[in-house]
C-alpha positions in Angstrom: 69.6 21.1 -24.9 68.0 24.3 -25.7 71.0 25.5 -28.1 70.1 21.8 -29.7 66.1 22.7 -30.0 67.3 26.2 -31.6 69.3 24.6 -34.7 66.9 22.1 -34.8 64.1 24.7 -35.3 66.5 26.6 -37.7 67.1 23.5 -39.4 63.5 22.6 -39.6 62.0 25.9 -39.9 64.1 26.1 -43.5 63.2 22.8 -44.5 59.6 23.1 -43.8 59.3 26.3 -46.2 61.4 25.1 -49.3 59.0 21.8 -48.9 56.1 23.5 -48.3 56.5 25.3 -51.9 57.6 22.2 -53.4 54.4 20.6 -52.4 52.6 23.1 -53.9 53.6 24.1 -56.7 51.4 24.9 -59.5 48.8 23.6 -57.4 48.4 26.1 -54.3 45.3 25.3 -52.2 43.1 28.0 -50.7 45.8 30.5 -48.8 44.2 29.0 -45.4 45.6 25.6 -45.8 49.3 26.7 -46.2 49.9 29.9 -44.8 50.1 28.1 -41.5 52.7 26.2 -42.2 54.9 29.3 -43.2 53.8 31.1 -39.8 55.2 27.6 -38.3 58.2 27.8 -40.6 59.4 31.9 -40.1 58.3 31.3 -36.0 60.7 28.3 -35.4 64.0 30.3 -37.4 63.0 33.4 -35.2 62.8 31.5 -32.2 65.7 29.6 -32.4 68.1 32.8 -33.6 66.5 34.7 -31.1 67.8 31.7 -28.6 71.0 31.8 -29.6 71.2 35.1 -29.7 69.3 36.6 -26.4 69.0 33.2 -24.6 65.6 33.8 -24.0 63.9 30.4 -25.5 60.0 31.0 -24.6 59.3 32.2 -28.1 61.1 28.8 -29.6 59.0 26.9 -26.9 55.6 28.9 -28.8 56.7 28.1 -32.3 57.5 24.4 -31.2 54.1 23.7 -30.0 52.1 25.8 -33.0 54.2 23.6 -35.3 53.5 20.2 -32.6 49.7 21.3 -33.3 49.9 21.7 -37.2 51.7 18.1 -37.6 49.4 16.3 -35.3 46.5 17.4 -37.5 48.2 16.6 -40.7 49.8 13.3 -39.6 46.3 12.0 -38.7 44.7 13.6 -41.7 46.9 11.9 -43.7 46.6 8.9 -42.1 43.0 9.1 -41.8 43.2 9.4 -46.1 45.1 6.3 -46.3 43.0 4.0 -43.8 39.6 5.3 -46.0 41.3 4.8 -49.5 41.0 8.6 -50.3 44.4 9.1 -51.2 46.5 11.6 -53.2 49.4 12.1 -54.9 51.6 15.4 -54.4 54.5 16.9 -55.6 53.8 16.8 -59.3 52.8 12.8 -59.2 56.5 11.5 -57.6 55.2 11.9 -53.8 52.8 9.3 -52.7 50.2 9.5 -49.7 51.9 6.8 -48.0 55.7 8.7 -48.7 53.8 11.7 -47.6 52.7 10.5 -44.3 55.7 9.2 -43.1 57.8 12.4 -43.7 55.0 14.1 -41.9 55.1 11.6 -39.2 59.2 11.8 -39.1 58.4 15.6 -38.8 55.9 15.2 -35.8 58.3 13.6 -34.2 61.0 16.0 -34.6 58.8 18.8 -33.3 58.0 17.4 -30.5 61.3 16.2 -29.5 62.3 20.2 -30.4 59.3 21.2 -27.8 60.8 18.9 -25.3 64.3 20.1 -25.6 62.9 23.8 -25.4 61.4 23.7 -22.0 64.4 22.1 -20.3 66.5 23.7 -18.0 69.2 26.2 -19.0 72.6 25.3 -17.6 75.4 27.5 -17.5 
């Protein structure tokens, strides 16, 4: 399972930067709001090649729960945005807040299933 949680961070790792840019684009925040995202982002391909590489998986298990941490905040964020009517629209006006939401909620998800599969056992 850990091999699994290592391409799964690669994997996500990848496709959290290239969104993360998409997202932004032309409209970057203040440097504090998505910088984090990248640290989450460069941590989990780090983690998981040094995994497959080393076999040592306590880094992967670090960048797994930074990025568990980052998507809780921004799933209920979002969700908080939608239940008060202060929604936005991202991604040049073709993402909604509702779209938006549920990819970050997919994402939570993912994470922590990637956290879970980190800190199991190694079997030989």
């Amino acid at each position: 399972m850990i091999r699994n949680s290592a391409f799964l961070a690669m994997g996500f790792g990848l496709f959290l930067a290239i969104a993360e840019v998409m997202r932004n684009w032309g409209n970057w925040q203040p440097w504090p709001f998505w910088i984090v995202d990248f640290i989450a982002a460069g941590s989990l391909v780090w983690g998981g090649l040094r995994t497959l590489y080393q076999g040592s998986s306590r880094l992967l298990s670090a960048a797994w729960g930074f990025t568990v941490g980052i998507f809780w905040m921004s799933f209920f964020s979002h969700t908080e945005a939608l239940n008060t009517g202060t929604e936005q629209t991202y991604a040049s006006g073709t993402l909604s807040e509702g779209m938006l939401t549920l990819i970050i909620g997919a994402m939570l998800l993912a994470a922590i299933a990637g956290l879970f599969m980190s800190l199991t056992r190694r079997t030989i």
